[in-house]
C-alpha positions as CSV (number, residue, x, y, z in Angstrom):
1,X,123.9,-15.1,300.9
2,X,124.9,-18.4,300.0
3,X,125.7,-19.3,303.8
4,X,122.6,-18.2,304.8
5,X,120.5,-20.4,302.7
6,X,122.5,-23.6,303.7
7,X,122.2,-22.7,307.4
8,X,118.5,-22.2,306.8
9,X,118.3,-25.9,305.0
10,X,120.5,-27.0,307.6
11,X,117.8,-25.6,310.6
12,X,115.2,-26.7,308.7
13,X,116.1,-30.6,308.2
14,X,116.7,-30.3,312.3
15,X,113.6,-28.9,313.0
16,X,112.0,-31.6,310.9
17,X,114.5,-34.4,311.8
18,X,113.3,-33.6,315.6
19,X,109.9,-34.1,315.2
20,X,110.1,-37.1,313.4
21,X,109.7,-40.4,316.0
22,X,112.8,-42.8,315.7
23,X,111.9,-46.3,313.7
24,X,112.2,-48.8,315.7
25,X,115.2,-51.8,315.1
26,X,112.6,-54.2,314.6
27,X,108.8,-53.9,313.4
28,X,107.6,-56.9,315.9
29,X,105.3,-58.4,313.3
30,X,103.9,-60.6,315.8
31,X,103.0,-57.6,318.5
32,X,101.3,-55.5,315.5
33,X,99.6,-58.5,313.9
34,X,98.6,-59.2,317.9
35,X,97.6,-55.8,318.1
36,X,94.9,-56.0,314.4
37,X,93.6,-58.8,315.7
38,X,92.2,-57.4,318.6
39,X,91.4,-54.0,316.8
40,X,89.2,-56.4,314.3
41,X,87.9,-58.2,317.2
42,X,86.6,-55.5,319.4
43,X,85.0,-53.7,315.9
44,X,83.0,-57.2,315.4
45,X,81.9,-57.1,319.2
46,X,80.5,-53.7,318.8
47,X,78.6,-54.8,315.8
48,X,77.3,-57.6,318.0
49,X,73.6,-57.8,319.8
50,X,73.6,-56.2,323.3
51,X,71.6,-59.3,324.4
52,X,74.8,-60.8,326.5
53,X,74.2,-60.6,329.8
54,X,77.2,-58.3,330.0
55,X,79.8,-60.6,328.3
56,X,79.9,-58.8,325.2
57,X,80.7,-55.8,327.1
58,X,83.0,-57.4,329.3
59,X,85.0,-58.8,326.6
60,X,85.1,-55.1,325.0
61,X,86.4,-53.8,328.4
62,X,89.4,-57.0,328.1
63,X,90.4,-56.3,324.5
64,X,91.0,-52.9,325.5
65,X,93.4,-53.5,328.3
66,X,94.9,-56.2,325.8
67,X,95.2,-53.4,323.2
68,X,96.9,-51.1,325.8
69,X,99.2,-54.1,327.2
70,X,100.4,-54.5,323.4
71,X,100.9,-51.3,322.5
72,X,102.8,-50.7,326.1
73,X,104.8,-53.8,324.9
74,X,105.6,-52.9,321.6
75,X,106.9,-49.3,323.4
76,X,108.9,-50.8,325.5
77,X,110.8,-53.0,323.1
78,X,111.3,-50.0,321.2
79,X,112.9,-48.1,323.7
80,X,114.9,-51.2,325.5
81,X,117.3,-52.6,323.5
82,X,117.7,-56.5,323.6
83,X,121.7,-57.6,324.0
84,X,120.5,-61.0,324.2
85,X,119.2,-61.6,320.8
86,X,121.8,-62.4,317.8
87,X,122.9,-60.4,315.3
């Protein structure tokens, strides 16, 4: 009885383990405070007049490939270790 209730823990913490995303090394405060200031940004171009001539909806367009490069940035140091950096 006893085994079975530490191998059901035991599957339990793996299932849940599994599921959880790894952390990454480093939390590239620069990338994420990169990555607010364009989500602030492209809230206070939506609150903006539509009177633009198209800019205010071009600009929308940009931060959202800048959003997408930064977050494609911020996955790919997170999955690519860097051995140049010190320790």
């Amino acid at each position: 009885m006893k085994s079975k209730l530490i191998l059901v823990i035991m599957l339990t913490a793996f299932a849940f383990w599994s599921t959880v995303p790894l952390v990454s090394a480093e939390n590239q405060p620069h990338m994420q405070a990169a990555l607010k200031s364009l989500q602030q940004a492209k809230i206070q171009l939506e609150k903006a007049t539509h009177d633009k001539g198209g800019h205010r909806v071009k600009a929308i367009e940009l931060i959202d490939q800048a959003i997408s490069e930064v977050k494609q940035g911020i996955a790919y140091d997170d999955t690519h270790p860097d051995t140049t950096k010190k320790k």
